[in-house]
C-alpha positions as CSV (number, residue, x, y, z in Angstrom):
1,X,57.6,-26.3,25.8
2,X,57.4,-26.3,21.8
3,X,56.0,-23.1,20.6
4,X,54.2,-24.5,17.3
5,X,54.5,-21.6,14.2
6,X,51.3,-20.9,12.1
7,X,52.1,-20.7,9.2
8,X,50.2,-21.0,6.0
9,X,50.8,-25.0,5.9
10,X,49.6,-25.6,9.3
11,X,46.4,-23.4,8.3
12,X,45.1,-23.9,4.9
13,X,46.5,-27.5,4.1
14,X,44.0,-29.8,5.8
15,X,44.6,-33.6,5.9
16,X,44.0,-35.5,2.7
17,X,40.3,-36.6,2.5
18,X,38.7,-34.0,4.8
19,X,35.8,-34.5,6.4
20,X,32.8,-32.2,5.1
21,X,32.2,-28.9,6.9
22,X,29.2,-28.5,9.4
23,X,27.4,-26.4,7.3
24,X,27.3,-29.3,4.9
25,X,26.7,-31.5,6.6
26,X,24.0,-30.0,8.4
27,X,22.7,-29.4,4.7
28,X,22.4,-33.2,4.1
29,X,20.7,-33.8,7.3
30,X,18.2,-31.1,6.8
31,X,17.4,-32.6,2.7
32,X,17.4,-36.0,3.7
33,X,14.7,-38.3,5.2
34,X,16.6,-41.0,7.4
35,X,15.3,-44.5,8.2
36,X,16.9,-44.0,11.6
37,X,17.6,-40.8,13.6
38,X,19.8,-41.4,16.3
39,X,20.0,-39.4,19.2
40,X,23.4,-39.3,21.5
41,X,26.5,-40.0,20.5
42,X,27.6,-42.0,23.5
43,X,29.1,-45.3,22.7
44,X,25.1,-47.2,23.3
45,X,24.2,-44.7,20.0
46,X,27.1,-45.0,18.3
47,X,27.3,-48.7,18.1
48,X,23.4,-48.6,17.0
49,X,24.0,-46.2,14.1
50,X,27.3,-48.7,13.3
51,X,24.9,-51.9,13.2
52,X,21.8,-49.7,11.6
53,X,24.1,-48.7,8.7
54,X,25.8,-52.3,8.3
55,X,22.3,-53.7,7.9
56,X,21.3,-50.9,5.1
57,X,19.1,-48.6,6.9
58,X,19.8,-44.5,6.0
59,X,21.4,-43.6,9.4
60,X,21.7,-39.6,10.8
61,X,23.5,-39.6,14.4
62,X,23.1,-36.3,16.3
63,X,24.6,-35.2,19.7
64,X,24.6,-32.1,21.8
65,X,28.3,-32.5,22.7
66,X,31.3,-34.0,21.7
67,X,30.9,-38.0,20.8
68,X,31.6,-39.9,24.2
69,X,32.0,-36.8,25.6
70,X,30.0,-37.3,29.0
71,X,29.7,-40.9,30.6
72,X,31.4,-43.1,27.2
73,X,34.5,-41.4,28.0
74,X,34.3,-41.4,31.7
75,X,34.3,-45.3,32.3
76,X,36.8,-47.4,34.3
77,X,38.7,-48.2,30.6
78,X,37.7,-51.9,30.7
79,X,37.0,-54.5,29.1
80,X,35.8,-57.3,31.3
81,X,33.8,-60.5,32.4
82,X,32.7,-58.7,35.6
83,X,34.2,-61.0,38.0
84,X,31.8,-59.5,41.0
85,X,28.6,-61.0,39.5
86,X,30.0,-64.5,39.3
87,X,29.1,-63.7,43.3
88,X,25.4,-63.0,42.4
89,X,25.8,-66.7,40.4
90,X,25.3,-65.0,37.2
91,X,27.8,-67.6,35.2
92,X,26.1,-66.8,32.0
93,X,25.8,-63.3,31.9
94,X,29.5,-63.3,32.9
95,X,30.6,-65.7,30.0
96,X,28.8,-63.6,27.4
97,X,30.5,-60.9,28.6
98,X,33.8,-62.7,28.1
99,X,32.7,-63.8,24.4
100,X,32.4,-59.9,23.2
101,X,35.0,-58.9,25.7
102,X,37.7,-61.3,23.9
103,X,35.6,-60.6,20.2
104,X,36.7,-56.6,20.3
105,X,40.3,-57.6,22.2
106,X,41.3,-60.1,19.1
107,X,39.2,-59.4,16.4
108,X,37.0,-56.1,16.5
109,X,39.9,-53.5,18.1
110,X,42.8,-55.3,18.8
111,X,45.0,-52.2,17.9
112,X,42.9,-50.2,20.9
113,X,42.4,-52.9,23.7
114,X,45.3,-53.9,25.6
115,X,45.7,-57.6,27.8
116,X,45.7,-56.8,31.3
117,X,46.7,-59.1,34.6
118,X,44.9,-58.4,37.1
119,X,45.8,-58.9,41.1
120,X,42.9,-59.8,44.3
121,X,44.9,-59.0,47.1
122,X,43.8,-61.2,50.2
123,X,44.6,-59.4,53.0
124,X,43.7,-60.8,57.0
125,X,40.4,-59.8,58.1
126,X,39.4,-58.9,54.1
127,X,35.5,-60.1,52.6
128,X,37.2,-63.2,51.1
129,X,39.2,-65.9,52.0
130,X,42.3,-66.8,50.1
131,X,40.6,-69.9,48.8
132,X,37.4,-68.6,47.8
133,X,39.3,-66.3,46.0
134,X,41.8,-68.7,43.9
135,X,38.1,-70.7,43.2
136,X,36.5,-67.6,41.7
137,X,39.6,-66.5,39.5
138,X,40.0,-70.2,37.8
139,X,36.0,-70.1,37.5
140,X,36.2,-66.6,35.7
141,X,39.2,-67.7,33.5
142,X,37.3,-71.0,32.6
143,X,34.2,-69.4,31.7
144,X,36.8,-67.0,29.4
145,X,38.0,-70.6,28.1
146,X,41.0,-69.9,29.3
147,X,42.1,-67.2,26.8
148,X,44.0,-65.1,29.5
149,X,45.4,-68.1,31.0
150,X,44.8,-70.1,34.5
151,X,43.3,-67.9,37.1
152,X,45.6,-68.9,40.2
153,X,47.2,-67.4,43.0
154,X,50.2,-66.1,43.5
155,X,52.7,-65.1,47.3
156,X,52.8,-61.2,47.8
157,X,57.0,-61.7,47.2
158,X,56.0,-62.4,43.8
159,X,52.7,-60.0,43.5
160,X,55.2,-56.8,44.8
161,X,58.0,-57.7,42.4
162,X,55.3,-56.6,39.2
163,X,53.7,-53.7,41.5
164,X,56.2,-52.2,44.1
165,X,53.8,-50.3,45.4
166,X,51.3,-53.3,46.8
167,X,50.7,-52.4,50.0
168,X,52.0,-56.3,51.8
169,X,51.9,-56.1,55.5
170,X,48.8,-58.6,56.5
171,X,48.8,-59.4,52.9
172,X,48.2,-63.3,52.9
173,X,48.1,-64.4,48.7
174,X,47.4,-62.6,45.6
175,X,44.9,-64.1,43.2
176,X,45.4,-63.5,39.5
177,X,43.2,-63.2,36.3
178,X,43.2,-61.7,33.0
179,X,40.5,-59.0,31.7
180,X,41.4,-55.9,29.1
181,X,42.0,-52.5,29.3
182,X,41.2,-49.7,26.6
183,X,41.2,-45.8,25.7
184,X,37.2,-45.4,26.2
185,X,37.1,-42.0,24.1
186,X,39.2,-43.4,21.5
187,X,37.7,-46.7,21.1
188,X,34.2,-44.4,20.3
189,X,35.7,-42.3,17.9
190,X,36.8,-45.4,15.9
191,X,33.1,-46.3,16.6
192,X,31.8,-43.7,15.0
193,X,34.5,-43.5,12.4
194,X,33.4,-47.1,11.5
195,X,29.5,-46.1,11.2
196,X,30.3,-43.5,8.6
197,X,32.2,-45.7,6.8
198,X,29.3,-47.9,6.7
199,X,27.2,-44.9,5.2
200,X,25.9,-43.0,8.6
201,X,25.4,-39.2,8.5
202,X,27.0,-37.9,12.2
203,X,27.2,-34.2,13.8
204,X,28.0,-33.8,16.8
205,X,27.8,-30.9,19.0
206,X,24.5,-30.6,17.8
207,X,21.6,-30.2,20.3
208,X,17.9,-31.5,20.3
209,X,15.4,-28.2,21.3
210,X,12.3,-30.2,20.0
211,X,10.9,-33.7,17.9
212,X,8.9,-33.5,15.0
213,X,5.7,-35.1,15.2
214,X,3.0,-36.8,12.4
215,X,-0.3,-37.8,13.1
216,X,1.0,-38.1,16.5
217,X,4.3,-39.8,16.2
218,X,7.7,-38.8,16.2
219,X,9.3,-38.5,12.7
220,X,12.5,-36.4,13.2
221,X,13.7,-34.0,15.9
222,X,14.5,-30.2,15.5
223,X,18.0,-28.9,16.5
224,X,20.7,-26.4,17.3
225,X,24.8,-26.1,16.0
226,X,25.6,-25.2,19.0
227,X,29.2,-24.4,17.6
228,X,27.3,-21.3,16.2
229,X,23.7,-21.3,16.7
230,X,22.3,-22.6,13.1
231,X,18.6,-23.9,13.6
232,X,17.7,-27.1,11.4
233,X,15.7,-30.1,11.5
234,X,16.3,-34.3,10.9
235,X,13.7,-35.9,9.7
236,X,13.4,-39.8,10.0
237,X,11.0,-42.5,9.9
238,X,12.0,-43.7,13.3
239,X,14.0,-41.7,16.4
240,X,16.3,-43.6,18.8
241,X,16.7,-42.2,22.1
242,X,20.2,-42.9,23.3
243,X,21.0,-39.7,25.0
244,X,22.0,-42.1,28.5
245,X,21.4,-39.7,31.5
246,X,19.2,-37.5,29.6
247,X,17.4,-40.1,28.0
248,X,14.1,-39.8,30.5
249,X,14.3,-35.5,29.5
250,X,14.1,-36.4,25.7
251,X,11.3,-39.0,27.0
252,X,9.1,-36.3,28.5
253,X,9.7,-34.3,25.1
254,X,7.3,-37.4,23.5
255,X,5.0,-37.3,26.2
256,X,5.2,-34.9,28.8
257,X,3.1,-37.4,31.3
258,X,6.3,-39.9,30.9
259,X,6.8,-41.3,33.9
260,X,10.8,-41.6,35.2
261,X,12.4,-44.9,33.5
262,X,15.5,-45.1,34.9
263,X,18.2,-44.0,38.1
264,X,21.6,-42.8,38.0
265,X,24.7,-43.8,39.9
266,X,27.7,-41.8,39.8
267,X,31.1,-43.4,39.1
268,X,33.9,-40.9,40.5
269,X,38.0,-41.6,39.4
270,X,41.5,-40.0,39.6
271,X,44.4,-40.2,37.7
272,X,47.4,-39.8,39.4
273,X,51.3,-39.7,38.2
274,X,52.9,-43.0,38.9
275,X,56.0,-43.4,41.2
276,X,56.8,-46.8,40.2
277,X,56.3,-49.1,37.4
278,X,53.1,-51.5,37.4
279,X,53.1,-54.5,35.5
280,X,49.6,-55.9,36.9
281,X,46.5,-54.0,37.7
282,X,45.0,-54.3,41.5
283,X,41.4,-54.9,42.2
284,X,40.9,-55.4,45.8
285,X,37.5,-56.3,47.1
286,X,35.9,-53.4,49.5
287,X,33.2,-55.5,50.8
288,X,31.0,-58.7,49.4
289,X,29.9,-56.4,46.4
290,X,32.4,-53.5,45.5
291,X,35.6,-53.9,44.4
292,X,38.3,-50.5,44.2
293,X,40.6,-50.7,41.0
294,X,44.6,-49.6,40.8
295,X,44.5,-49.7,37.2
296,X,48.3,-48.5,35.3
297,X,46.8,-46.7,31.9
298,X,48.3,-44.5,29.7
299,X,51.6,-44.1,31.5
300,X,49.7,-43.0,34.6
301,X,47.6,-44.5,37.7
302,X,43.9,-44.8,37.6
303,X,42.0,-44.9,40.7
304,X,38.2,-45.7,41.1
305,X,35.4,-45.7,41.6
306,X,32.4,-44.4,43.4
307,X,28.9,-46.6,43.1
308,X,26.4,-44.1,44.7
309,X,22.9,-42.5,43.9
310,X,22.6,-39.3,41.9
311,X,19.9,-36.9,41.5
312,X,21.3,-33.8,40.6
313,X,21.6,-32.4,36.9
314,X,23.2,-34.9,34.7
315,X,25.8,-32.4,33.0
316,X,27.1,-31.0,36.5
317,X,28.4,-34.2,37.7
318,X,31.7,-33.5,38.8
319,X,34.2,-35.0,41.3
320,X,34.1,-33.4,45.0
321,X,36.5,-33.5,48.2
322,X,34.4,-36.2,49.4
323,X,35.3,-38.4,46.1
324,X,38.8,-38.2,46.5
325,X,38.8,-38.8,50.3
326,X,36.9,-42.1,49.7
327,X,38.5,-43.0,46.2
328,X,42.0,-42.6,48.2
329,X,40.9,-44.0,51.9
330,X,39.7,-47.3,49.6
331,X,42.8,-47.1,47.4
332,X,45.0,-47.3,50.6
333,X,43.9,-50.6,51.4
334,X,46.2,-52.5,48.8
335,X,47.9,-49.3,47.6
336,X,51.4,-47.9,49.4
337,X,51.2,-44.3,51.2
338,X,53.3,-42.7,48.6
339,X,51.4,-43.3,45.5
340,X,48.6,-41.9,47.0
341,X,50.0,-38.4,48.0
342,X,47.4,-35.7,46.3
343,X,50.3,-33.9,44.8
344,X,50.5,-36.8,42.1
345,X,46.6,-36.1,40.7
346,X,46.9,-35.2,37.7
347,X,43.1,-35.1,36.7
348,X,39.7,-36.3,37.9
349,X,36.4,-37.1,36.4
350,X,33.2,-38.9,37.3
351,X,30.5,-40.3,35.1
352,X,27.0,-41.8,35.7
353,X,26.2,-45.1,35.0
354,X,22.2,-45.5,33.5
355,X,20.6,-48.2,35.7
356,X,17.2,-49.4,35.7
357,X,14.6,-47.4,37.8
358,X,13.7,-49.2,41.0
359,X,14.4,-49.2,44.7
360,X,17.8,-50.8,46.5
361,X,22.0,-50.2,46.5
362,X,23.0,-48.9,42.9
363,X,26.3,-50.8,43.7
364,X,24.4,-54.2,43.7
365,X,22.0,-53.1,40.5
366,X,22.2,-54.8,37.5
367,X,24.0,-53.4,34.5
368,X,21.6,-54.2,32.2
369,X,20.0,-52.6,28.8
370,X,16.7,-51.6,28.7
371,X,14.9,-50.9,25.3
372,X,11.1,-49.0,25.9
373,X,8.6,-47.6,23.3
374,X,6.7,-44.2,24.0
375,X,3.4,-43.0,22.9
376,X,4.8,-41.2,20.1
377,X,6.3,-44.6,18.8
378,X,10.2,-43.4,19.7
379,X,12.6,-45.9,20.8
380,X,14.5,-45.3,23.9
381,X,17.7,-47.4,25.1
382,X,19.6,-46.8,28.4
383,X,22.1,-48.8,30.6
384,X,24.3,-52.0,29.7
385,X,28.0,-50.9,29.5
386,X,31.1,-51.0,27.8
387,X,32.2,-54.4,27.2
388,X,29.1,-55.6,25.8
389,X,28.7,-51.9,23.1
390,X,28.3,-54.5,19.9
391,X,26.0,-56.6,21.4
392,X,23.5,-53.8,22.7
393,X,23.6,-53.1,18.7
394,X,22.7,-55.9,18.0
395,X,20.2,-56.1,20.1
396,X,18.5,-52.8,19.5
397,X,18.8,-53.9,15.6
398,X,16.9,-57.2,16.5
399,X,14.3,-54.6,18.4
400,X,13.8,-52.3,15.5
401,X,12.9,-55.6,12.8
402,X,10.3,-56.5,15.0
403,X,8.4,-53.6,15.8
404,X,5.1,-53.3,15.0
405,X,4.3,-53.4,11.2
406,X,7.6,-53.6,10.5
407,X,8.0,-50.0,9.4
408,X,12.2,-51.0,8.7
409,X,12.0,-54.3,7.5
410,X,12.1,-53.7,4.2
411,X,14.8,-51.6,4.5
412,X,17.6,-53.4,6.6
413,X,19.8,-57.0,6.2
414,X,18.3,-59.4,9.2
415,X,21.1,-58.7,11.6
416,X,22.3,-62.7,11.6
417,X,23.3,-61.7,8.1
418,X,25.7,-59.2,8.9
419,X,29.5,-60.0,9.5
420,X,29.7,-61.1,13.0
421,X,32.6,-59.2,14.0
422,X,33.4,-57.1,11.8
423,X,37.1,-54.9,12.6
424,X,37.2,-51.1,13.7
425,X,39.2,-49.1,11.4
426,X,43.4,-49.0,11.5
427,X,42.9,-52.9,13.0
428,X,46.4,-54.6,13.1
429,X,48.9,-55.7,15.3
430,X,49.5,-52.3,17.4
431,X,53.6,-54.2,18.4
432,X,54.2,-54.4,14.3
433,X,52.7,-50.7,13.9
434,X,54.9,-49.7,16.3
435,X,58.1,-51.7,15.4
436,X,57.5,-50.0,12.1
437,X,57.0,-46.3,13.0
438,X,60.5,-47.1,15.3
439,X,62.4,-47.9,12.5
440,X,61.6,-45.8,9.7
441,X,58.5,-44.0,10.5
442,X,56.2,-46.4,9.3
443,X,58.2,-45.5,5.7
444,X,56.9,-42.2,5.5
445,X,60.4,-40.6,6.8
446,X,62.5,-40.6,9.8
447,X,62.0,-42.5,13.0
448,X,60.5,-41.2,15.8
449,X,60.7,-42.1,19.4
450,X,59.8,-44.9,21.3
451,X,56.9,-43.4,23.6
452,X,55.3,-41.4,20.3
453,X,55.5,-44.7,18.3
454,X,53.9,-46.9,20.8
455,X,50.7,-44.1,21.5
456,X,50.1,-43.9,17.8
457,X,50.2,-47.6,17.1
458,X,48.0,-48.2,20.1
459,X,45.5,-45.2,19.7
460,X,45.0,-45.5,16.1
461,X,46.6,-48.9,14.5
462,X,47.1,-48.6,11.2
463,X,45.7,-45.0,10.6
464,X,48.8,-44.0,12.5
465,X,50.7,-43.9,9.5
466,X,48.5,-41.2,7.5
467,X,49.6,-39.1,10.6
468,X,53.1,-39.7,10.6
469,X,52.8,-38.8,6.8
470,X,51.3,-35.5,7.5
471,X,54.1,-35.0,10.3
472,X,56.7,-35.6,7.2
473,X,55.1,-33.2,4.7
474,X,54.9,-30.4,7.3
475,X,57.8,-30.7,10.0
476,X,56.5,-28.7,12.6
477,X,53.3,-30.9,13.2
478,X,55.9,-34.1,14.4
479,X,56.9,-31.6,17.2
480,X,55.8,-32.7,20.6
481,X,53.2,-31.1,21.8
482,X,54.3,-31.0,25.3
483,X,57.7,-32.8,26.2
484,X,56.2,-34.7,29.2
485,X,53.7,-36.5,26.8
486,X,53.7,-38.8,23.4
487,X,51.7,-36.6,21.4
488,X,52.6,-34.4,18.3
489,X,51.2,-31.6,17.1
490,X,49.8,-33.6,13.6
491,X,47.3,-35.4,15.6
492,X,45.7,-31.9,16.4
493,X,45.1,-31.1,12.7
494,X,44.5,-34.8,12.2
495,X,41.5,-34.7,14.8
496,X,40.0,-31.6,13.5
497,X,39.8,-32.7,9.8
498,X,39.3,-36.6,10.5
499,X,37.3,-36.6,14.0
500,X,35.2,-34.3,14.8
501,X,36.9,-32.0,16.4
502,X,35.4,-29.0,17.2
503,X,36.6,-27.4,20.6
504,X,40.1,-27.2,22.4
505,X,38.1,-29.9,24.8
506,X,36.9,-32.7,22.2
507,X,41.6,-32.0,21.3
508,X,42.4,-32.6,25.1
509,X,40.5,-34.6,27.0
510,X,39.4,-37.1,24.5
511,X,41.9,-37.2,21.1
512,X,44.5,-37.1,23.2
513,X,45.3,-37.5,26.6
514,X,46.8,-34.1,27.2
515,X,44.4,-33.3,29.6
516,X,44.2,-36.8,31.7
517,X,48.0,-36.0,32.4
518,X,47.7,-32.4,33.9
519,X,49.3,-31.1,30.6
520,X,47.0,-28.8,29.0
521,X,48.3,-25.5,29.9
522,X,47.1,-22.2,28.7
523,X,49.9,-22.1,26.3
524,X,48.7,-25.6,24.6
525,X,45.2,-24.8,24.9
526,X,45.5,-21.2,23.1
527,X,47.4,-22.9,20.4
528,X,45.2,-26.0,20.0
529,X,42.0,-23.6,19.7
530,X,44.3,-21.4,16.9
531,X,44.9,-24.6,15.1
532,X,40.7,-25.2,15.1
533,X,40.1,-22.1,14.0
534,X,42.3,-22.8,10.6
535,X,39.7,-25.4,9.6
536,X,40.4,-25.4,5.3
């Protein structure tokens, strides 16, 4: 374990081009009058401040926690079609899924999504035929235009040579596709990096207690650091509620006779240390509707997920015994005995996924957006998910230029005007990044190794380079951080004065992946929050 020393350079030496402190910060939102408040700093909010800010509009973006910090960052990590609903006959919806899918994968964010083959085990006795299968796979790869290649299918001799650990006895045939995988967390920092850029104002850890009102509508909200306690107010011409599982609480904050909008369905998952390598990702079909994923990410084995109805408070959803039992009893179907042992978890986490309200079986709901106006004229947006996060900009933007008297019209580009797909920042070929950092550091100094070079290129792209050059101008911060995992301690300091970073947490679980590998010890974590604490 690397003890890191604190001295004076690792303390009062921020990284070039620091971002302003919370106190001013929290001066500009309180002077300022915004064209758009947003409220929640999920990945639905955050792409919504991103487009708001392309189009012109004077953007403030407020959450009570960390950015992504509660359901954006506690996804499955894909990018996909959503090869169930081609079942529910929903070709469209799944080819417009595939357009923005293969838009952030090529030409958003290729340097943080990452090609991924997927396997459809067909096992005897399974809720699809071998045939129906290979059919479904060449319809989702055509409606993908064949970007990922052929869907086909494929013997279990050839499925177990790329994943040892396929479970084969009554395996039949193994159908194949392509979809894409991604670090959730740090595809919304970028996000949110990319919205500032574009002239946003964004605090997180920031909590709502109350919304302004005028002549009965909502004109800004009042709100709480809750890093150390400051009261202070936003005030905006229109408020966006995109607070996901909270979004009905803020609702009833507008009109305390609101009735519920929405339902939530919790999504449980484990990560688990893997005990072979896996070249392809398993999907195997539960039943008709539900489909379990063995998903290789981030050097481990991701496991998942639940699909059932939640009622409890949205900030204490957590993963319980009877998760793991059933994430594990499904897991077993495809997966071998031995990478399932409970020894290998490493981490769990569960989310809720923001469905519209209504009766029936959250697994067979669909995943759409839903944009409402309350009575005090704020905007609130729930549901849709990952793949589709530009889109759901857009089409919030296309929501706000037609409202009512157009009170943002004047104010804002049309949204067709806007570059269509515009890149996230440090976008480049993540293999070049790499190759560079591997043979000179990326030019900035001394080569590093193999593992460090590849999670910097693939987590930050090009910006991977201003990290390495703070590693070279103070040595200690290329240390490891912990020898069982990429990171070094210059992406600690780089977090805190380039992302947000305000708790050992927001460090951990989601600017690095400390946490998801079982590796954030007391040690780490004491010296993490030190290294916070020496904010310049």
């Amino acid at each position: 374990m690397s003890t890191l020393q604190s001295g004076p350079a690792l303390g009062t030496h921020p990284a070039g081009g620091s971002l302003p402190s919370r106190a001013e910060t929290r001066e500009q939102l309180s002077r300022a009058t915004y064209d758009l408040l947003v409220i929640g700093g999920g990945i639905l909010g955050i792409s919504v401040a991103w487009h708001a800010s392309q189009s012109g509009l004077r953007v403030a973006l407020v959450d009570g926690g960390d950015f992504a910090g509660a359901t954006s960052s506690a996804s499955s990590k894909l990018l996909h079609g959503g090869l169930r609903y081609l079942q529910t006959g929903a070709v469209k919806l799944v080819a417009e899924n595939h357009f923005e899918r293969r838009a952030v994968s090529t030409q958003v964010a290729p340097h943080l999504a990452n090609p991924l083959t997927f396997y459809l085990p067909v096992y005897k006795g399974g809720p699809h035929g071998a045939a129906k299968l290979g059919a479904g796979v060449f319809a989702y790869s055509a409606l993908s235009a064949f970007g990922d290649g052929v869907g086909h299918v494929i013997s279990p001799a050839r499925a177990r040579r790329a994943v040892p650990e396929l479970r084969t006895d009554r395996l039949k045939a193994v159908a194949v596709y392509g979809d894409d995988q991604m670090n959730d967390a740090r595809m919304a920092l970028m996000t949110v990096r990319a919205a500032v850029e574009s002239g946003a104002t964004v605090l997180n850890h920031a909590e709502v207690t109350g919304l302004r009102f005028t002549g009965g509508r909502v004109t800004g909200a009042e709100l709480r650091d809750r890093m150390d306690g400051t009261e202070f107010g936003v005030g905006a011409r229109l408020v966006l509620n995109a607070t996901g599982p909270w979004v009905d609480r803020l609702r009833t904050m507008e009109d305390p006779a609101a009735a519920p909008s929405i339902r939530l369905s919790k999504g449980a998952h484990l990560v688990l240390k893997r005990t072979a390598p896996w070249k392809a990702a398993l999907a195997t079909p539960i039943d008709k509707f539900r489909i379990t994923f063995a998903l290789p990410w981030e050097d481990m084995l991701l496991l998942g997920t639940t699909d059932e109805e939640y009622e409890d408070d949205p900030g204490d959803v957590a993963v319980n015994e009877r998760d793991i039992t059933q994430i594990l009893d499904e897991a077993s179907l495809s997966v071998r005995e031995q990478q399932l042992s409970r020894d290998l978890i490493t981490y769990s986490f569960a989310g809720l996924r923001v469905l519209p309200g209504g009766p029936g079986d959250t697994s067979k709901a669909k995943r759409e957006t839903v944009v409402t106006e309350g009575s005090g004229g704020m905007l609130s947006v729930a549901g849709g998910k990952w793949t589709t996060f530009r889109h759901i900009g857009r089409t919030v933007m296309n929501k706000l230029a037609a409202l009512p008297g157009h009170p943002l019209a004047d104010h804002m580009e049309p949204i067709a005007d806007l570059p269509k797909k515009l890149p996230l920042p440090g976008i480049s070929n993540p293999n070049a990044v790499a190759h560079r950092l591997l043979i000179d550091g990326g030019g900035t100094g001394p080569s590093m190794a193999p593992d460090t070079a590849r999670h910097l290129a693939t987590h930050y792209g090009s910006l991977a380079f201003d990290i390495v050059r703070l590693a070279n101008e103070y040595p200690e911060l290329g240390r490891r951080i912990h020898p069982d995992a990429p990171e070094i301690w210059a992406q600690v300091v780089y977090a805190r004065d380039h992302e947000w970073a305000e708790t050992v947490d927001d460090v951990l679980r989601r600017r690095t992946t400390l946490t998801i590998r079982g590796l954030a010890t007391d040690e780490i974590r004491s010296q993490v929050k030190d290294l916070l604490g020496k904010r310049a």
